[in-house]
N, C-alpha and C positions, 0 to 999 in steps of 0.2 A: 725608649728603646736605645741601646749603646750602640756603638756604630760598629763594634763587633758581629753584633748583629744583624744591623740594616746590611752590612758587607756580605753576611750570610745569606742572607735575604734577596741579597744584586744575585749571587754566583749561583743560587738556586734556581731563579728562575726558569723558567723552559726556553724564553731565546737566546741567553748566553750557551748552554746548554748545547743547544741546537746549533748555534752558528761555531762554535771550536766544535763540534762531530761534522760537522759540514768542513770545518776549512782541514780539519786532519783529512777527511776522504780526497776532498778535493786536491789536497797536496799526493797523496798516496794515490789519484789515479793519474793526476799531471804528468807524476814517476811511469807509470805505465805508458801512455801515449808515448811519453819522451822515448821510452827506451825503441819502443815501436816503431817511430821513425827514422832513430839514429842506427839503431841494429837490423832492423830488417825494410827499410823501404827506402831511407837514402843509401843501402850499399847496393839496393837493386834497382836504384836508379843510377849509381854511377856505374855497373854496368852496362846498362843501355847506353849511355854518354859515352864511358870510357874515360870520365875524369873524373878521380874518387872526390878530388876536394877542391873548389876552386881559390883557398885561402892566400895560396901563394902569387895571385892575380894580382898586379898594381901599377899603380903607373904615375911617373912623379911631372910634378909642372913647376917651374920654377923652384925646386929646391925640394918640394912638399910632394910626400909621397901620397896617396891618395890610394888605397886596400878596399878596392872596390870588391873584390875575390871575395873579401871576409861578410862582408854585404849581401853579398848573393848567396853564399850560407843560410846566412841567418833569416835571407826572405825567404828558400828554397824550404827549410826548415819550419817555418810559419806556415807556408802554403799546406805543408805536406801534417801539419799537426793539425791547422783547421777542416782541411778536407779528412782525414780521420777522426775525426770527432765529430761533424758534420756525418760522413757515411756511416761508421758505426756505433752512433749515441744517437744526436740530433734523430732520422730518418727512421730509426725501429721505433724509437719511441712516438715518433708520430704517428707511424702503422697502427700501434697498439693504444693512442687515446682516440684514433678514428674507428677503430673495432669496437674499443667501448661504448662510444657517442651512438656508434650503429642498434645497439640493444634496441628491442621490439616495445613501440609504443603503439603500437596499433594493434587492433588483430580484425579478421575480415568477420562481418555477421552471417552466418549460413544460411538467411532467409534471402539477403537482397543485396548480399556482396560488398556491403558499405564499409569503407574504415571507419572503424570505432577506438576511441581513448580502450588502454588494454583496461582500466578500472572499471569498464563500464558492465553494469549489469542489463542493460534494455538499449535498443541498437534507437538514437534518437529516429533516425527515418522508418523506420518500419515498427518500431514498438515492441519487435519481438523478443525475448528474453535470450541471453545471452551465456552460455555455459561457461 
């Protein structure tokens, strides 16, 4: 095999495949979130505050200016991107793998009320046959 080939062979298979479609979405909904907190949740948080930005915050010690403002951005901005992605990813998606988990694995026998595996044809405590 020439390593033309074997090269073929790396970029074909399904996890490279899979993780560049993963890391493009991943980048293109980052974009999303991002824009979602800087356009619409940090401007409706600085007006609650009343301070659009606190980058201009600082304060010097011996000589050394110290931009603590720019700091609190950027944590303000972390809080408000994890808890969005946390309320609207994280939390629906848990909804919906507990909906699925919930699927019926039992069903009740009409002679003696037992739960029965749903595969079952004959209710093991009563023997009665099972529609």
């Amino acid at each position: 095999m020439t390593l033309l080939q074997e090269f073929k062979q790396f970029l074909l298979r399904g996890n490279v495949i899979d993780l560049a479609v993963g890391v493009v979405i991943g980048s293109a909904f980052g974009t999303i979130v991002t824009a979602l907190v800087s356009d619409i949740l940090t401007p409706f948080i600085a007006a609650i505050v009343k301070v659009p930005d606190f980058g201009s915050l600082i304060f010097t010690l011996n000589g050394s200016k110290f931009l603590y403002g720019h700091f609190l951005n950027v944590l303000i901005s972390f809080i408000l991107i994890a808890s969005t992605i946390f309320f609207f990813v994280i939390k629906p998606i848990n909804i919906l793998v507990v909906k699925k988990t919930e699927e019926k694995t039992t069903k009740k026998c009409k002679e003696c009320c037992s739960e029965v595996a749903i595969e079952a044809k004959r209710c093991p405590y009563c023997t009665q046959k099972i529609a």
